[in-house]
C-alpha positions in Angstrom: 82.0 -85.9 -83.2 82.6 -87.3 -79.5 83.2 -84.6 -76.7 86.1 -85.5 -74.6 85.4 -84.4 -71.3 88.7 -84.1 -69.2 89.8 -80.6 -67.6 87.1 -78.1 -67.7 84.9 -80.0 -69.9 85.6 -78.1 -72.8 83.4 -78.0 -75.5 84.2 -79.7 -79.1 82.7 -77.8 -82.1 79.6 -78.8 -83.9 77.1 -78.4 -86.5 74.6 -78.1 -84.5 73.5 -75.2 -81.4 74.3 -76.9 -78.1 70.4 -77.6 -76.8 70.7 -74.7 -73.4 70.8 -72.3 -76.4 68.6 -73.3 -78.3 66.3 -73.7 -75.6 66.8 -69.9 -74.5 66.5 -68.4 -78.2 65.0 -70.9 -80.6 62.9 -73.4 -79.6 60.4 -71.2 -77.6 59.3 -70.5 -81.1 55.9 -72.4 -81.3 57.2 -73.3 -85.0 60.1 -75.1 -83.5 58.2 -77.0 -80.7 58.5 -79.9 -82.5 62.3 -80.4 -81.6 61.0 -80.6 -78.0 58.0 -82.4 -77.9 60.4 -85.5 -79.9 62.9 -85.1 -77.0 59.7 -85.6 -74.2 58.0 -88.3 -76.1 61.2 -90.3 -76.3 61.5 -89.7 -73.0 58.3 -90.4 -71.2 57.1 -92.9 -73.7 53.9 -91.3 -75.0 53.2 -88.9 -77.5 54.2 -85.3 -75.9 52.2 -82.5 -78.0 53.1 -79.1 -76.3 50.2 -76.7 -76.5 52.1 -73.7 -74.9 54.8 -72.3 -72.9 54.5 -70.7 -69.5 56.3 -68.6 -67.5 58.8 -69.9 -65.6 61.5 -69.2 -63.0 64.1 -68.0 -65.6 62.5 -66.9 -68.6 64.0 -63.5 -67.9 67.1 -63.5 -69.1 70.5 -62.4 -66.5 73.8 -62.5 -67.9 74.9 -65.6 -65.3 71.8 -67.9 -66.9 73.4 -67.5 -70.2 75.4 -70.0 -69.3 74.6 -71.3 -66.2 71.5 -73.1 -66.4 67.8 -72.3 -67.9 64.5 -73.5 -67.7 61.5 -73.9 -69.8 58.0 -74.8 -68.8 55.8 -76.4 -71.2 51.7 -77.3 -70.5 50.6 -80.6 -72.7 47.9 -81.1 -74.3 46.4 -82.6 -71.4 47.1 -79.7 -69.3 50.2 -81.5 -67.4 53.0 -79.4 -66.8 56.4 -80.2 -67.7 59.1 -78.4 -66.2 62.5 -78.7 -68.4 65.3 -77.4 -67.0 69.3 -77.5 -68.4 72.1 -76.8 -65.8 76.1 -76.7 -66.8 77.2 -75.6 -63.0 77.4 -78.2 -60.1 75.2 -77.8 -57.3 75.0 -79.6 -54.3 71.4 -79.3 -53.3 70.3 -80.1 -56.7 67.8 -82.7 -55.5 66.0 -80.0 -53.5 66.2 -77.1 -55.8 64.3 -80.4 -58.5 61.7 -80.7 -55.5 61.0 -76.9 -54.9 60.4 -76.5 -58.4 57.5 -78.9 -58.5 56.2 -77.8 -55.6 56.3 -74.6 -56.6 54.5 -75.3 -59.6 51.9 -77.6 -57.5 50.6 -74.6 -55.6 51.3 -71.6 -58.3 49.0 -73.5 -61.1 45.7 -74.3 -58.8 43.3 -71.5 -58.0 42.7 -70.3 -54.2 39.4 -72.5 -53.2 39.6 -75.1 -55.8 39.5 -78.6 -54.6 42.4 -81.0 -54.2 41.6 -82.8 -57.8 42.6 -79.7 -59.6 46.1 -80.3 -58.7 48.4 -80.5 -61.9 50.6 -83.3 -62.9 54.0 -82.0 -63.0 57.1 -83.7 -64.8 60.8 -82.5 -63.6 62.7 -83.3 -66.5 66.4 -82.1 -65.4 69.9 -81.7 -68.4 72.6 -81.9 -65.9 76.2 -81.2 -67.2 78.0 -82.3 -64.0 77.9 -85.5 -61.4 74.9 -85.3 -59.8 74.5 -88.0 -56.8 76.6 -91.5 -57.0 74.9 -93.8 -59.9 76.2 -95.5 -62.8 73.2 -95.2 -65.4 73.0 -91.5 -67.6 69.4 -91.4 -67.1 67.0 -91.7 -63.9 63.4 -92.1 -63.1 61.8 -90.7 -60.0 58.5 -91.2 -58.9 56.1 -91.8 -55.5 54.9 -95.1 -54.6 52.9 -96.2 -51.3 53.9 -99.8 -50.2 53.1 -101.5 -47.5 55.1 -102.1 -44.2 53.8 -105.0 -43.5 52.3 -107.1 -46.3 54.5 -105.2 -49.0 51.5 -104.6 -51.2 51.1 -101.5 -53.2 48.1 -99.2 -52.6 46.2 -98.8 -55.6 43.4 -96.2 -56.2 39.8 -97.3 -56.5 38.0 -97.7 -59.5 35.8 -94.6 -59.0 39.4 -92.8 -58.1 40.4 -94.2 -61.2 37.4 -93.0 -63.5 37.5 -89.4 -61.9 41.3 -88.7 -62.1 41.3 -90.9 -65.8 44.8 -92.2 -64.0 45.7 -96.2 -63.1 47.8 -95.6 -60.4 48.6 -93.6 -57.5 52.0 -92.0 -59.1 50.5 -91.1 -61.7 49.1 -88.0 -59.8 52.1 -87.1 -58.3 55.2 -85.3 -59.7 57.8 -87.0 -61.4 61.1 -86.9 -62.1 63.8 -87.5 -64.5 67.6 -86.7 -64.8 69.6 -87.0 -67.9 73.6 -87.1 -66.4 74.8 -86.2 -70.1 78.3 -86.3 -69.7 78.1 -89.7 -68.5 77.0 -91.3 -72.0 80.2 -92.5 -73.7 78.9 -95.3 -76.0 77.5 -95.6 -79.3 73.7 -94.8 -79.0 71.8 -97.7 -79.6 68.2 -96.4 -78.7 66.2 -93.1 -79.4 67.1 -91.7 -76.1 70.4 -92.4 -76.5 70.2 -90.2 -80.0 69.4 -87.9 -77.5 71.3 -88.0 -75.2 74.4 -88.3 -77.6 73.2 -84.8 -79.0 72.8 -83.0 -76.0 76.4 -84.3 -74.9 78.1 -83.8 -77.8 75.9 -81.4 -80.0 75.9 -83.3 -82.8 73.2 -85.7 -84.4 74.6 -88.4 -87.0 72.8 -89.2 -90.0 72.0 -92.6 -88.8 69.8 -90.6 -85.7 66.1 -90.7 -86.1 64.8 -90.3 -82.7 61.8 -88.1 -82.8 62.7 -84.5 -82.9 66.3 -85.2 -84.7 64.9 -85.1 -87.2 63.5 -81.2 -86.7 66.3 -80.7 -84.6 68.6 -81.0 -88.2 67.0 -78.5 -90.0 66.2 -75.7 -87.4 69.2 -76.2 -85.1 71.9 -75.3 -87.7 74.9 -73.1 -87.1 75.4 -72.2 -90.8 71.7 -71.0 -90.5 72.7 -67.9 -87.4 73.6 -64.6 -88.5 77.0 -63.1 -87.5 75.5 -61.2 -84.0 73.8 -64.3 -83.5 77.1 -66.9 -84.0 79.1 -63.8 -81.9 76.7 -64.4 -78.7 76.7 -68.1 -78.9 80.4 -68.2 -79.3 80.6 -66.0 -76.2 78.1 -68.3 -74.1 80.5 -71.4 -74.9 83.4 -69.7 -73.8 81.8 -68.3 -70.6 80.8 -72.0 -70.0 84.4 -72.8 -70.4 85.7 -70.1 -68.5 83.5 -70.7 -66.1 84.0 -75.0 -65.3 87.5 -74.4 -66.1 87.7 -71.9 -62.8 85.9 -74.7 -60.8 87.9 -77.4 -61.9 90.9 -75.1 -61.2 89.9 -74.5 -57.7 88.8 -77.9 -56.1 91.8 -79.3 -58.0 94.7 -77.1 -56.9 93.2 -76.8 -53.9 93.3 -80.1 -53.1 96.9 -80.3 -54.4 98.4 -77.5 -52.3 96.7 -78.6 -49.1 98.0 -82.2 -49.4 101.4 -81.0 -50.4 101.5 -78.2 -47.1 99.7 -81.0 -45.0 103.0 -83.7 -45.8 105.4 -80.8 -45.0 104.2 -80.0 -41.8 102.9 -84.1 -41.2 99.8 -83.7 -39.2 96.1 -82.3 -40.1 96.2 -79.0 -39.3 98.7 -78.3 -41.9 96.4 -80.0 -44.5 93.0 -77.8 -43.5 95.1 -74.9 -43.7 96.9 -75.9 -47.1 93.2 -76.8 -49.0 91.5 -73.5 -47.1 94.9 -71.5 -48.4 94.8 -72.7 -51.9 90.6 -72.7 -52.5 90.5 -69.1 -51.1 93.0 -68.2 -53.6 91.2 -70.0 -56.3 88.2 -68.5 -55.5 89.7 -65.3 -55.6 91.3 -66.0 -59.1 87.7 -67.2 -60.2 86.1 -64.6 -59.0 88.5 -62.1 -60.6 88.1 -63.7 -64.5 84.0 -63.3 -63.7 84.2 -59.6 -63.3 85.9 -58.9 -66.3 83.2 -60.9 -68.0 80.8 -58.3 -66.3 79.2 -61.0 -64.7 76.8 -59.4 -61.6 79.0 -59.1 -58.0 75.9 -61.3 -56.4 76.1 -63.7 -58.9 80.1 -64.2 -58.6 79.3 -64.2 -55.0 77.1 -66.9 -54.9 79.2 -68.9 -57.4 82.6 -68.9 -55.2 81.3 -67.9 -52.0 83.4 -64.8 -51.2 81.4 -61.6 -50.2 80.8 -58.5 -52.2 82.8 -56.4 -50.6 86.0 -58.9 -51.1 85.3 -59.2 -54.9 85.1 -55.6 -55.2 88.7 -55.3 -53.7 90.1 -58.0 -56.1 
């Protein structure tokens, strides 16, 4: 069934566990791998086989990455590292936060004194459940290229380059990048990574799907196959995703609304800065007040709507 993403994004029910779920509880299960290596091989066009998962920046579990984003990094079986990373908030500086996780992994997975060919290849492959940038397609490629200023030719590695680093070209040895903007596919899927991408949108997978890892994804990913605890938690992660875009939504949109309407009363700009900084505080404030009762951390709320510790507290 199609997601209908208006206020909040609220999330339709399914058969199936929403994919940020799975990837926190189920599919770090080597026995499931197979749901993720079909999602990366669609993706990147060669046959991903995942030999093992590392640790990464939020493998330890906090009760605002329940909901709010999670990442999982995978090594190949050519020793590449893929990065895979789901996030439901918006956040402004995501393009950075994509770059200082590959470089953190550049430097973390290369031993002090080895030479410079031990680097890893690193993929960035980011879920994002809001806008991210201005672009119309749903999915983005990112990599680095060295053209010429002049003569517009592209530098090329040598062919003993080529034998030692058992690479073509010159991106191929740097990190790369790739963005699925999920909530942007509204069509029928009419490829293998649109199966995908319909699933992870919609978290559903039609019987006409046979992308690789749908397939897996089926028979492992079932809500009829979760105990009771286990449907009560994921019950309680969509509504705290809910909760928690609904608030945001809430804010930018009423604060918006009241500044405008305080700005045309008192016709000139002053009254307008003051009406949208009136009405987000507010918002904030509101936000901020439905997070603690959710016992979400005082740092965490803080970071999320800005206001400081000692002002949540208060509320």
């Amino acid at each position: 069934m199609k997601q209908d993403n208006k206020k909040g994004d609220e999330l339709m029910p399914s058969n199936y566990i929403r994919f940020d779920w799975a990837m926190k509880r189920l599919l770090r299960n080597k026995a499931n791998f197979a749901v993720l290596e079909g999602l990366l091989t669609t993706l990147l066009n060669e046959k991903i086989v995942i030999q093992k998962l590392l640790e990464s920046e939020s493998n330890q579990e906090d009760e605002f990455d329940k909901y709010n984003r999670v990442d999982m990094l995978a090594e190949n079986s050519k020793g590449e590292l893929i990065l895979i990373e789901v996030q439901n908030n918006n956040e402004y500086a995501y393009f950075q936060r994509m770059l200082f996780g590959t470089s953190k992994l550049v430097t973390e997975y290369i031993n002090r004194g080895e030479g410079y060919y031990k680097v890893r290849k690193v993929y960035s492959v980011n879920i994002v459940y809001f806008s991210l940038g201005s672009g119309k397609d749903t999915v983005y490629h990112g990599k680095t290229e060295f053209r010429g200023i002049h003569q517009g030719d592209m530098l090329e590695l040598t062919p003993f380059q080529k034998q030692t680093f058992k690479v073509d070209t010159v991106s191929q040895l740097y990190p790369e990048y790739y963005i699925l903007k999920v909530n942007d596919f509204n069509q029928v899927a009419k490829s293998p990574l649109e199966e995908w991408i319909y699933y992870l949108n919609t978290g559903d997978i039609p019987d006409s799907a046979t992308a690789p890892g749908l397939t897996e994804a089926r028979e492992r990913l079932k809500l009829d196959k979760m105990t009771k605890a286990e449907l009560d938690a994921y019950y309680r992660h969509l509504d705290n995703i809910v909760i928690l875009k609904d608030n945001i939504f809430t804010e930018r949109a009423e604060g918006r609304a009241e500044g405008h309407a305080e700005g045309r009363v008192e016709g000139h700009a002053e009254g307008r800065v003051e009406g949208i900084n009136e009405g987000r505080l507010e918002e904030k404030r509101e936000a901020a007040s439905n997070m603690k009762t959710l016992n979400i951390p005082l740092d965490v709320i803080s970071q999320v709507t800005g206001l400081s510790i000692e002002e949540i507290k208060a509320l």
